[in-house]
C-alpha positions in Angstrom: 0.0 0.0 0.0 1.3 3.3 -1.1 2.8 5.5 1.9 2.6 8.4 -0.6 -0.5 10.3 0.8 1.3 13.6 1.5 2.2 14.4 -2.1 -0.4 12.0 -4.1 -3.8 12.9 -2.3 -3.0 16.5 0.1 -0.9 18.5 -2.5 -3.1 17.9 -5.4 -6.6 18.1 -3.4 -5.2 21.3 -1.6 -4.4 22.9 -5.3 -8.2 22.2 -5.9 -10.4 21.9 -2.8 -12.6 24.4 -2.3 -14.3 23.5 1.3 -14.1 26.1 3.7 -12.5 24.1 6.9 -10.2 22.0 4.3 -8.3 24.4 2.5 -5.3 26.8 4.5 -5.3 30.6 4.3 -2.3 32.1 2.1 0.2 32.2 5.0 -0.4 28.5 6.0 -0.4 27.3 2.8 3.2 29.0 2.0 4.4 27.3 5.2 2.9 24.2 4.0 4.7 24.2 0.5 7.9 25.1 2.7 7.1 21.4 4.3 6.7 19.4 1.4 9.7 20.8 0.0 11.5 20.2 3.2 9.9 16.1 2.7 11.0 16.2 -0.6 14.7 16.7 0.6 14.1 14.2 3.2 14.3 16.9 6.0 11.8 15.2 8.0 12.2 17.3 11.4 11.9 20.5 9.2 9.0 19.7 7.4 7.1 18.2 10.7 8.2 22.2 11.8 6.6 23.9 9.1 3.0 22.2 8.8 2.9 22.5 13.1 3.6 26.2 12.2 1.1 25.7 9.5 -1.8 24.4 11.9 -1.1 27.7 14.4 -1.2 30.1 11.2 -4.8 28.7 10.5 -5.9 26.6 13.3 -9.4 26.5 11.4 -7.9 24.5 9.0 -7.6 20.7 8.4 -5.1 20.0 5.6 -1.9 20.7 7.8 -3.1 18.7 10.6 -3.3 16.2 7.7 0.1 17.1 6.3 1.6 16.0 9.8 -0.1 13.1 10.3 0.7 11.6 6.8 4.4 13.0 7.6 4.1 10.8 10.9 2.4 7.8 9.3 5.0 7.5 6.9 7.8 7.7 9.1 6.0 5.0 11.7 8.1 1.9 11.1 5.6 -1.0 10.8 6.3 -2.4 14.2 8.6 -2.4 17.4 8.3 -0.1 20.7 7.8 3.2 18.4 5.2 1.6 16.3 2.3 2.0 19.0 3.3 5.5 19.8 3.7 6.8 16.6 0.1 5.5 15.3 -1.3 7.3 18.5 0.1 10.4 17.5 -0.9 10.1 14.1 -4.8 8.8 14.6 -4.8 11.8 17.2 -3.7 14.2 14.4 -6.2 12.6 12.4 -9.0 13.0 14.7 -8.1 17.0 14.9 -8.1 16.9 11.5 -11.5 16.2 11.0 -13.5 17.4 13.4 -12.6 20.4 11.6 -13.2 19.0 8.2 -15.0 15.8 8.3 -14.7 15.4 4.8 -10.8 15.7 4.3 -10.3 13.0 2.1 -6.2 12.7 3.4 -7.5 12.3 7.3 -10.2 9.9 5.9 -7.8 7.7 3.6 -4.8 7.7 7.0 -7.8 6.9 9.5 -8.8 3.6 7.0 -5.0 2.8 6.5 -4.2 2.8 10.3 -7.7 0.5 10.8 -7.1 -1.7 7.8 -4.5 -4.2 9.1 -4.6 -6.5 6.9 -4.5 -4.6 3.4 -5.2 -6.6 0.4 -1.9 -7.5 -1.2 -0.8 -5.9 -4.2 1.1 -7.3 -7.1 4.4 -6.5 -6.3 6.7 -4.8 -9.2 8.8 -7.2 -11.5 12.5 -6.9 -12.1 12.3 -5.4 -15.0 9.4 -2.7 -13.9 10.9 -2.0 -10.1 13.5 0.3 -11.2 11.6 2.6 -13.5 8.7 3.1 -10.7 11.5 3.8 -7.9 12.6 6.4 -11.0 8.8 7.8 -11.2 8.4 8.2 -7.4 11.2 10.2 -7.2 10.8 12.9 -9.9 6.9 12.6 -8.6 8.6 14.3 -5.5 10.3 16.9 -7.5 7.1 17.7 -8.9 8.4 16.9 -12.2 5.2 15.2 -13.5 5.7 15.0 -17.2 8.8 12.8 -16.7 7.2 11.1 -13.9 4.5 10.1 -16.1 6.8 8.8 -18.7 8.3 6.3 -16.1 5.1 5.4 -14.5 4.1 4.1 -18.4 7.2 2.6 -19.1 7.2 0.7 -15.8 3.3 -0.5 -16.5 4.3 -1.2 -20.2 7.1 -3.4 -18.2 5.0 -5.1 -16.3 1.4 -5.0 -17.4 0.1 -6.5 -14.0 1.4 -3.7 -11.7 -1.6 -1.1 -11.0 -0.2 1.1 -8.6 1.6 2.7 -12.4 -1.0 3.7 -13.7 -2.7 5.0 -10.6 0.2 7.1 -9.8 0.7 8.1 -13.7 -3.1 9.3 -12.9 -1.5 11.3 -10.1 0.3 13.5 -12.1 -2.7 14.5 -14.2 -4.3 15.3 -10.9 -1.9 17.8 -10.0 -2.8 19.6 -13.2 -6.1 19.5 -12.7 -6.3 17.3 -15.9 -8.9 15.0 -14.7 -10.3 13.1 -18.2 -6.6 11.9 -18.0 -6.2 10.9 -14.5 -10.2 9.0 -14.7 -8.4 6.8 -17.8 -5.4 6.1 -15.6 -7.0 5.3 -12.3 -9.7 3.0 -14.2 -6.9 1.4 -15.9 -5.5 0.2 -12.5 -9.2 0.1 -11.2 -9.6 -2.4 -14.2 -6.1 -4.0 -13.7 -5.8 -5.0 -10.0 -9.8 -4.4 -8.5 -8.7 -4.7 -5.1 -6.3 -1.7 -5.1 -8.8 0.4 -3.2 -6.9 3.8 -3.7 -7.5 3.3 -7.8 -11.0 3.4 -7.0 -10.5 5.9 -4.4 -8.6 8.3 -6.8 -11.1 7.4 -9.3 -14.0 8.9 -7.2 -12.3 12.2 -6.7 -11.2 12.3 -10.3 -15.0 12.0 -11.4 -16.0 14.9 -8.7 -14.2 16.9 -10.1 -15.5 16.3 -13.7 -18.8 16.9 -12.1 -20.2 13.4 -12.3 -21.8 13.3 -8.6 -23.8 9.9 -9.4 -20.9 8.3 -11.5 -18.7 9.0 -8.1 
């Protein structure tokens, strides 16, 4: 399961989310951008800094409570004596997160992740595909979505049974706010692996935006 929330669901929804409760007033979201560029260089401490800072420049706001919490969930090693803690800290982040905004999708996809134990397995990359998604996520990082993109494809072309490519390939259409593109990628990996639950998920939110209520 993909431990990518903070770029592939927050950044993208915050560029578009209009919900009052969701969305950060101007100085919050410049320390949130701060944050995820701070993640992006692997400055963990830093960017945990800047969305707290975030959450006291608009404490009306839910999306850098969810910011942190996806930061901690990430960083939560999957068991061990800081396991417990760390998913404590992060449901309680989540929990902040929406009472404020009950329907921030990043707090609501965190909240199922931490619940869903047992997640159904995913068909893991091949040889030949591994290295060309490790190549995606990281440009995905950078923000560099057209070559991100490029790699997603190449690695689903590589191994036509690996979803999770053309779901994050979707991602990057997201961020643009080109959602006919990122419905065909997510319903590719929908069609490809139907238990990968965040292809449908993505899939939803891609259709909202389009404006197709029922078809969500």
């Amino acid at each position: 399961m993909r431990k990518h929330i903070l770029a592939a669901s927050l950044a993208l929804l915050l560029c578009t989310a209009a919900h009052a409760g969701f969305t950060p007033n101007p100085a919050a979201k410049a320390l949130m951008d701060e944050g995820w560029a701070a993640k992006a260089a692997q400055h963990y401490q830093e960017a945990a800094d800047k969305f707290s800072a975030a959450a006291k420049a608009d404490p009306q706001a839910s999306a850098p409570l969810s910011a942190l919490a996806a930061l901690v969930f990430n960083l939560t090693p999957g068991d061990g004596p800081k396991a417990e803690s760390g998913r404590k800290q992060v449901r309680f982040l989540v929990q902040r997160a929406l009472a404020l905004a009950p329907f921030d999708p990043v707090a609501q996809e965190i909240l199922r992740l931490l619940d869903d134990v047992t997640p159904a397995p995913l068909h893991l990359a091949t040889p030949a595909a591994a290295p060309l998604f490790a190549e995606a996520e990281a440009l995905f990082e950078k923000r560099d979505y057209d070559a991100a993109v490029a790699k997603y494809e190449a690695a689903a072309a590589a191994d036509p049974l690996l979803s999770r490519a053309w779901v994050y390939a979707g991602d990057c259409f997201f961020m643009r706010e080109q959602y006919v593109e990122a419905e065909r990628r997510y319903r590719k990996g929908a069609e490809i692996e139907p238990l990968n639950s965040q292809a449908w998920r993505f899939l939803s939110d891609a259709l909202l935006k389009q404006g197709k209520g029922q078809a969500a």
